[in-house]
MISE-830131 format. One record per residue (C-alpha): z, x, y; residue in three letters. Coordinates in Angstrom, 2 decimals. Last residue first. Layout:
# residues N
site up->Z, east->X, north->Y, resn->ala
...
END
This chain:
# residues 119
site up->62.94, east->18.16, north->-7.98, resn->unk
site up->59.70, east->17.74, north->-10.49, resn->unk
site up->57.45, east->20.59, north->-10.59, resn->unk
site up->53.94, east->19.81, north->-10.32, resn->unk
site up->51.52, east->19.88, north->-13.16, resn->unk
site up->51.24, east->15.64, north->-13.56, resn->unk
site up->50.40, east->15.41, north->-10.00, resn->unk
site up->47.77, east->18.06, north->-10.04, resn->unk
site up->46.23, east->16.11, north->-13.26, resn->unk
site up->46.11, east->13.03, north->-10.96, resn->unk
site up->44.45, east->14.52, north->-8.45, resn->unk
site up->41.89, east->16.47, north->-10.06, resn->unk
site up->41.35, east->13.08, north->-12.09, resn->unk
site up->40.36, east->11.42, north->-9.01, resn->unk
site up->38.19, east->14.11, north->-7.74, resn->unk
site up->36.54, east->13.60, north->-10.89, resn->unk
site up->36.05, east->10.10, north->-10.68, resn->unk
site up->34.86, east->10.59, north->-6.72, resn->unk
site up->32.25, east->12.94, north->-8.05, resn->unk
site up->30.97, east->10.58, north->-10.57, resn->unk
site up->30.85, east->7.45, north->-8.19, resn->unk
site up->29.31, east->9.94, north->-5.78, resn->unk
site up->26.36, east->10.79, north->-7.92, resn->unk
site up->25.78, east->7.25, north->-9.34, resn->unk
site up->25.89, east->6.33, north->-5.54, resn->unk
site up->22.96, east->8.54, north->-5.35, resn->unk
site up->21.29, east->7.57, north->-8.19, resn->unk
site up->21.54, east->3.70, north->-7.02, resn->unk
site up->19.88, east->4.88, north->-3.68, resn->unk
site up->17.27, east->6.59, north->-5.02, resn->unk
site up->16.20, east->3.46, north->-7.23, resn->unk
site up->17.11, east->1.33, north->-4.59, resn->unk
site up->14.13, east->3.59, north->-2.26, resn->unk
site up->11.31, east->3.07, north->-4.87, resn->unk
site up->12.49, east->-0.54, north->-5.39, resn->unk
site up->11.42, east->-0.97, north->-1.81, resn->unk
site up->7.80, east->0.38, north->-2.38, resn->unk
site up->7.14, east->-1.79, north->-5.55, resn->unk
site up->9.24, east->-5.20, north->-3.72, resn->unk
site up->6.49, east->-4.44, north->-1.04, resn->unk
site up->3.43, east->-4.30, north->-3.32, resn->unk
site up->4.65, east->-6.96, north->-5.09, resn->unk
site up->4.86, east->-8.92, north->-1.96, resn->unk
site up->1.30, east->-8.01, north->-0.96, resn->unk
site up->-0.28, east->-9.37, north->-4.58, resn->unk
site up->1.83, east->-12.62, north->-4.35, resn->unk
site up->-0.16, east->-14.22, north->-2.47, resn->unk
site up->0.84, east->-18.04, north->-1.25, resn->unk
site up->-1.13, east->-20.69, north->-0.78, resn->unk
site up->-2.75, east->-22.98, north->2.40, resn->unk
site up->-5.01, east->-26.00, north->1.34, resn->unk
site up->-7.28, east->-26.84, north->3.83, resn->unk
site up->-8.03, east->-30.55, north->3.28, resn->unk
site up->-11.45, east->-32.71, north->4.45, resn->unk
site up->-13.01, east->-31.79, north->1.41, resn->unk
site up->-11.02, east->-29.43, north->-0.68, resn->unk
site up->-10.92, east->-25.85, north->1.32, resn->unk
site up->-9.01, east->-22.75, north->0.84, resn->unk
site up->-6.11, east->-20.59, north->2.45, resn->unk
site up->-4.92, east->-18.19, north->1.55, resn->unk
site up->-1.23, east->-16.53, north->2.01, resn->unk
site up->0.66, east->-13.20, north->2.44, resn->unk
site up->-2.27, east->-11.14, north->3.63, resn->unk
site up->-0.48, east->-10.36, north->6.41, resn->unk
site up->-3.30, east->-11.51, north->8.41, resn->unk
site up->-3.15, east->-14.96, north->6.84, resn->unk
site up->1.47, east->-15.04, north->7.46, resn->unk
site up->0.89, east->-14.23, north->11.02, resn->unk
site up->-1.97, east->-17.10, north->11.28, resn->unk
site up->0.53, east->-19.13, north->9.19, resn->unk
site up->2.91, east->-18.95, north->12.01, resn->unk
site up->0.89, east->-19.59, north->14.17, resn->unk
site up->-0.33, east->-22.47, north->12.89, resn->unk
site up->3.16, east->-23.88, north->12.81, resn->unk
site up->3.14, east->-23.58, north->16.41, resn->unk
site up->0.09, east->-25.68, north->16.81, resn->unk
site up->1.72, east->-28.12, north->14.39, resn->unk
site up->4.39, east->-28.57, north->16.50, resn->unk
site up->8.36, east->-27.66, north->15.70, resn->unk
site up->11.20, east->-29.37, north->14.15, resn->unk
site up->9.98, east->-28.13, north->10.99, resn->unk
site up->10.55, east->-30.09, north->7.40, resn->unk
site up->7.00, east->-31.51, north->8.46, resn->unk
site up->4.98, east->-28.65, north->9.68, resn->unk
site up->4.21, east->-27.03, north->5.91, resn->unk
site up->2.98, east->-30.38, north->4.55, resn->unk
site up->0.88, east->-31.14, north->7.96, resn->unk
site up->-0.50, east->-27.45, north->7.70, resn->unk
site up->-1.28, east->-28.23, north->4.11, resn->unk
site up->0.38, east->-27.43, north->0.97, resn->unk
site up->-0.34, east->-25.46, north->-2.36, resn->unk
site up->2.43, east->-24.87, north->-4.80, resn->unk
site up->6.49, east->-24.53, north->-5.17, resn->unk
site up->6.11, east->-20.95, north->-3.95, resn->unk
site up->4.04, east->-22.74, north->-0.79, resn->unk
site up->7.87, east->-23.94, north->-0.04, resn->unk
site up->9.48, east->-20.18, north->-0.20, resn->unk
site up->6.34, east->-19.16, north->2.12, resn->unk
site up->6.87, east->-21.61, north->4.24, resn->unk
site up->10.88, east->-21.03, north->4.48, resn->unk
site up->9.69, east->-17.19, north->5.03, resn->unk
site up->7.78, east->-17.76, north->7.62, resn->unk
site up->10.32, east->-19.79, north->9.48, resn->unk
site up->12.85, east->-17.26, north->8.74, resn->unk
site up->10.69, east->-14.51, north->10.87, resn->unk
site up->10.86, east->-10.87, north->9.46, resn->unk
site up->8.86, east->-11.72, north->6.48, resn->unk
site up->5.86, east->-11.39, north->8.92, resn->unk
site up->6.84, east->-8.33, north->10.24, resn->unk
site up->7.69, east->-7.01, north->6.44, resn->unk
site up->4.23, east->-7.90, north->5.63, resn->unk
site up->2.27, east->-6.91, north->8.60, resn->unk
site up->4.23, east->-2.94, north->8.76, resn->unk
site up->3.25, east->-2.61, north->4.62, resn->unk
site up->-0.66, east->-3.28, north->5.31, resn->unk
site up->0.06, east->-1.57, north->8.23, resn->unk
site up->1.80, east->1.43, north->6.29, resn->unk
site up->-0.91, east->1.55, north->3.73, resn->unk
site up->0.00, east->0.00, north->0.00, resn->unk
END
């Protein structure tokens, strides 16, 4: 994944009301009227929204008859769970690491306790 490809999908996750219409096109297909109504916002601005959401890459949409159909793709969130899984990964080894060093600090400290001489 390029950096703008990766930039346009975490910007458009960034917004919740992008992400509610992407959690509801989840559940299947939907049109702009669909997608507007749980919104207390316009169509127009709901548009928007799923213009940010097009160039990201993050949904389609198609055409039956009169109805444009918007759906999700899941090809560009892959590719950003792939890339942020990279980084838990690290991170997980890393507080493996310190979990390990902090044990045997910990038993440093107890077996100090144990050797000291009692008054």
């Amino acid at each position: 994944m390029t950096s703008a490809n990766l930039d346009a999908t975490f910007s458009a996750l960034a917004d919740p009301t992008r992400r509610a219409i992407l959690a509801r096109l989840a559940d299947g297909e939907a049109s702009v009227m669909e997608l507007a109504e749980p919104f207390a916002m316009s169509q127009p601005a709901i548009s928007r929204h799923l213009k940010v959401l097009e160039r990201a890459g993050l949904i389609s949409r198609g055409r039956d008859a009169q109805r444009r159909p918007c759906r999700v793709e899941i090809e560009p969130l892959v590719e950003a769970t792939d890339w942020l899984e990279g980084y838990r990964n690290t991170l997980e080894s890393s507080f493996q690491r310190l979990d390990a060093l902090l044990e045997e600090m910990k038993a440093k400290e107890k077996r100090a306790r144990h050797t000291r001489p009692r008054r």
